[in-house]
C-alpha positions in Angstrom: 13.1 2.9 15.5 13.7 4.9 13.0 11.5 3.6 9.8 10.6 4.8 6.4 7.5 4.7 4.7 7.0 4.1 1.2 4.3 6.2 1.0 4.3 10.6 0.7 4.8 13.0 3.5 0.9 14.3 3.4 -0.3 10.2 4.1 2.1 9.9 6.7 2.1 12.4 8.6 -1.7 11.6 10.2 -0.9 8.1 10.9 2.5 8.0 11.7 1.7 8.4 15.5 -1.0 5.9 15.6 1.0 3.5 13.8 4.0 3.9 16.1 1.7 3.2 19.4 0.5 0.4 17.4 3.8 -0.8 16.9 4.8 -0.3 20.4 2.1 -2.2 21.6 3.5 -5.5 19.6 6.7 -5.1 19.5 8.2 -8.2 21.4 4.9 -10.3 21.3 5.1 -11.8 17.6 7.7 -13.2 15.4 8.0 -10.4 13.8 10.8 -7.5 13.5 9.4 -4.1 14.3 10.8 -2.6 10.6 7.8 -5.9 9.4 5.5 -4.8 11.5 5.5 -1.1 10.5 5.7 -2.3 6.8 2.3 -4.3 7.3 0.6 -1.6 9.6 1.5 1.6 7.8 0.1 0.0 4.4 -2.8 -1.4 6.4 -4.2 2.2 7.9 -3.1 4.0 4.8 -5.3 2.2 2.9 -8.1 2.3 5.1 -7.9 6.3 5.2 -8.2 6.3 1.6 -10.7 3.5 0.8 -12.8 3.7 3.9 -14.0 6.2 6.1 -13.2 5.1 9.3 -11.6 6.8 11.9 -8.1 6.0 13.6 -8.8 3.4 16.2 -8.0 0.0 17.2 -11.1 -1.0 15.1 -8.4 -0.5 12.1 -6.6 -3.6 13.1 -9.9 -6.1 13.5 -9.6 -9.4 11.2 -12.6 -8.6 9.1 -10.9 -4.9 8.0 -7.6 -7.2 7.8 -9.4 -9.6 5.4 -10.5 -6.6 3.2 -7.1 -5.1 3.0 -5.5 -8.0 2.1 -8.8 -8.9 -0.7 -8.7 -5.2 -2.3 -5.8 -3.7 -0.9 -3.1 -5.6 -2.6 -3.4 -5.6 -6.0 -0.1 -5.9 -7.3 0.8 -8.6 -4.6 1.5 -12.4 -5.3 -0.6 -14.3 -3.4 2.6 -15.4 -1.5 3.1 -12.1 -0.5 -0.8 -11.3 0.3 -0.3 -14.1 2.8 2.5 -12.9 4.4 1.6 -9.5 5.3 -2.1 -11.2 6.4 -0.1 -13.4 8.8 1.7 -10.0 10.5 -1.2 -7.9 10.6 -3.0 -11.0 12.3 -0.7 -11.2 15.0 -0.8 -7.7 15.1 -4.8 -8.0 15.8 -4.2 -10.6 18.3 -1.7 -8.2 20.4 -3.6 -5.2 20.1 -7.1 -6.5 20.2 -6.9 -9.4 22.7 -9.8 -11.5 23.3 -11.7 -8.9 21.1 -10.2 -10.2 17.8 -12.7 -11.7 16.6 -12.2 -14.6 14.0 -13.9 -14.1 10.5 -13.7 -16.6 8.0 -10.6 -16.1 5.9 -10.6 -16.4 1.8 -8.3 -19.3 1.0 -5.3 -17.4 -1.2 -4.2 -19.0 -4.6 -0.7 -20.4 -4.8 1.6 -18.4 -6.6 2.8 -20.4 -9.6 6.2 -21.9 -8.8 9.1 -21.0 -11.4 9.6 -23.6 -13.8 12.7 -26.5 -13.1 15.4 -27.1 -15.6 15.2 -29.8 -17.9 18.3 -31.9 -17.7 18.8 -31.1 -21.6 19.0 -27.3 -20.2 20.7 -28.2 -16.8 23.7 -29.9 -19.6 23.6 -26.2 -21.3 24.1 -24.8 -18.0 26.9 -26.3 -17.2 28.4 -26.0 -20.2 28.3 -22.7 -20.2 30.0 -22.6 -16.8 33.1 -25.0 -17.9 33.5 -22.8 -21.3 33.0 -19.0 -19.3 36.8 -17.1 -19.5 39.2 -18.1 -16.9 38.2 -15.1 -14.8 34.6 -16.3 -15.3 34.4 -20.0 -14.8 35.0 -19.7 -10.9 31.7 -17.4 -10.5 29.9 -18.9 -12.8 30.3 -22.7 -10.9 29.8 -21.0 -7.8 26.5 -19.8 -9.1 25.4 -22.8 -10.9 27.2 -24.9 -7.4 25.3 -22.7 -4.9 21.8 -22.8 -6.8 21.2 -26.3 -8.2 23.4 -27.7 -5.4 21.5 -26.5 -2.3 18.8 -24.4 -3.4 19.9 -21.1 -2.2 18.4 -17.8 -2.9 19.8 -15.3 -4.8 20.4 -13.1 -1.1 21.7 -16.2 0.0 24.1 -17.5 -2.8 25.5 -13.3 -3.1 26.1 -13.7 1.1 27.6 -16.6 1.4 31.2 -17.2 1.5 34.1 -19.6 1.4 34.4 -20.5 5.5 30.1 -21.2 5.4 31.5 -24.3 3.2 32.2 -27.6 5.2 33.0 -30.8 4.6 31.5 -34.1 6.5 30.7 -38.0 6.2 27.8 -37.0 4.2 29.6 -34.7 1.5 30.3 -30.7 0.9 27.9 -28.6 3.1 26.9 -24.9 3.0 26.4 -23.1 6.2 23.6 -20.3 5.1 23.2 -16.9 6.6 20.9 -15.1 6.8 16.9 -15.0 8.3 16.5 -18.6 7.3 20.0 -19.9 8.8 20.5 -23.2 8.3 22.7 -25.7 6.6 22.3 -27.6 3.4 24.4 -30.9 1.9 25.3 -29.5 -1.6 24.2 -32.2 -4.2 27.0 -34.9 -5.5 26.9 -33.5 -9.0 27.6 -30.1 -7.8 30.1 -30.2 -5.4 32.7 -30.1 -7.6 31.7 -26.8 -9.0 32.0 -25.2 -5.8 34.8 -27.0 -4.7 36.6 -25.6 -7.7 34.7 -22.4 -7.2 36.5 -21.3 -3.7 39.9 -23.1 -4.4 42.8 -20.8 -3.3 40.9 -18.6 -1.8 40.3 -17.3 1.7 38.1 -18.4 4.6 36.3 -14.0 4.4 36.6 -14.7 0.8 33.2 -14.4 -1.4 32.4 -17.6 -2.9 30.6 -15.4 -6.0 32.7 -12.8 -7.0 35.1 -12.3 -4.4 36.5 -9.4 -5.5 34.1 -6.8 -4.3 33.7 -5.8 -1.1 30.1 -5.9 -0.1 27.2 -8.2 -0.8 23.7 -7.6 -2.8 21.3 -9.1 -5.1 21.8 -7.2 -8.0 25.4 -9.1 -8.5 23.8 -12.0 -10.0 22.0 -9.8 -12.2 25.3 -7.8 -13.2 27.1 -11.0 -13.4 25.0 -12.3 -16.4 24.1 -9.0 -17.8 27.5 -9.1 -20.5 26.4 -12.5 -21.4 23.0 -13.4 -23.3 23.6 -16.6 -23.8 23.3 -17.7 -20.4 19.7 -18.7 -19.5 20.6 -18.5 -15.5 17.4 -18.1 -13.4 18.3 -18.2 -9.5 14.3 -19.1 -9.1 14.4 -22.2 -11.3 17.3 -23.4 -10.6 15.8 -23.2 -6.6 12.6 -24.8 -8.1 15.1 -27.6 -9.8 17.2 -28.1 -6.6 13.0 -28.6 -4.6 11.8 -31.0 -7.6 15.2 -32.9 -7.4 14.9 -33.5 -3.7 10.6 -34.1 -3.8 11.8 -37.1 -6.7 14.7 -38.3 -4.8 12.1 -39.1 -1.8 13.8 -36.6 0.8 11.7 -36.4 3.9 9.4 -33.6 4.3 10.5 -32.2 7.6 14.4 -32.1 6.7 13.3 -30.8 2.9 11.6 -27.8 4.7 14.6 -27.3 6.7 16.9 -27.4 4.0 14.6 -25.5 1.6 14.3 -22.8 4.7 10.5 -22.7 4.7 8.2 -23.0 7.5 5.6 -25.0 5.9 4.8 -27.9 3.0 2.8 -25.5 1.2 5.4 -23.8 -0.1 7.0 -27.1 -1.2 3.7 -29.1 -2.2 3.0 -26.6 -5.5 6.3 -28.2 -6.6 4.8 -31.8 -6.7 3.2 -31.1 -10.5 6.6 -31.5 -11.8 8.0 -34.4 -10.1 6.7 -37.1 -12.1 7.7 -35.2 -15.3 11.2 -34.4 -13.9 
């Protein structure tokens, strides 16, 4: 494939063989995409040319010079992220190194601190400011507010998502999401009427936030809001609300990671601080 690094010509250029063999080698035996994999690897063996003195070998990719990567390497990571890119170079160890992998005792990771939830005296502000936005305004703003406290979505998700991924069943409104993390979520009572009113009269290819453009991105959130100050719209916490609501409301944890689109409780159990003071 054709990849990219985010690092300069004079780093890449000594590595960039090694680290497509590497690639090569696990491509098709993890979860992971190839574009991941050369993302971990390539920051991986960068790193250890400049920090370390060791040579260009499958040594590179051994758990204990993973471990120190992942400790000193990545500074300006959240420990979310640190995690993640441990996990790919792990499986990356396993497919390259085999039964020579050897297992070192990993450092636990802190959790990174969740956003914040929405008070209801804030989630009442929100929604005002939704039903008194302009008349070309009001429909996106619901459809943001709908999309986010409603199901939970991302900011990638609510900006990708449009009017024929909404369905109705027995249970209520329902959001088909796209995406990596496919899946689909039973939009919240209380905020099925905003998107209800959100995508009325418009079509099935239709946007369900700002329909009139013609491609998606995350940075039409950030537009969106940019002309008004007054609106304290956080994608993350209103995520973090749409979690807290569903951890107080008793949802079960297997269906609450599918709906939140996460693969494990952890990323759900840092939430439990602010149930009880939801």
């Amino acid at each position: 494939m054709n990849y990219t690094p985010r690092i300069d010509e004079q780093a890449w250029t000594p590595i960039k063989d090694f680290i497509a063999a590497a690639v090569a080698t696990c491509s098709g035996k993890t979860a992971y995409a190839d574009r991941d994999l050369y993302r971990a690897s390539t920051g991986l063996v960068s790193w250890v040319r400049s920090a370390t003195a060791l040579p260009l070998s499958e040594a590179l990719f051994a758990p204990s010079v993973i471990e120190d990567f992942v400790r000193r390497g990545l500074p300006a990571y959240s420990p979310a992220s640190r995690g993640n890119r441990r996990s790919v170079l792990l499986r990356m160890s396993e497919a390259i190194l085999g039964e020579r992998a050897s297992r070192v005792r990993l450092e636990s990771l802190p959790s990174s601190t969740p956003s914040k939830p929405y008070s209801d005296r804030e989630l009442r502000g929100l929604r005002d400011w939704a039903l008194h936005s302009s008349a070309s305004r009001r429909p996106r703003a619901l459809a943001l507010l709908g999309l986010g406290l409603g199901a939970g979505l991302s900011t990638g998700e609510i900006t990708a998502s449009r009017c024929a991924d909404v369905g109705e069943v027995e249970s209520g409104l329902t959001i088909s999401v796209r995406g990596q993390r496919a899946r689909t979520v039973t939009i919240s009572p209380e905020w099925a009427g905003a998107v209800r009113e959100a995508i009325e009269g418009a079509g099935a290819e239709d946007w369900i936030f700002c329909p009139d453009r013609t491609i998606g991105g995350k940075n039409m959130v950030t537009n969106f809001l940019a002309p008004d100050r007054s609106a304290a719209v956080n994608v993350q916490r209103m995520r973090a609300t749409w979690i807290v609501r569903q951890l107080r409301d008793g949802a079960p944890a297997v269906q609450l990671m599918r709906d939140a689109g996460v693969r494990s409780m952890t990323a759900l159990s840092r939430f439990v601080p602010y149930v009880d003071v939801a």
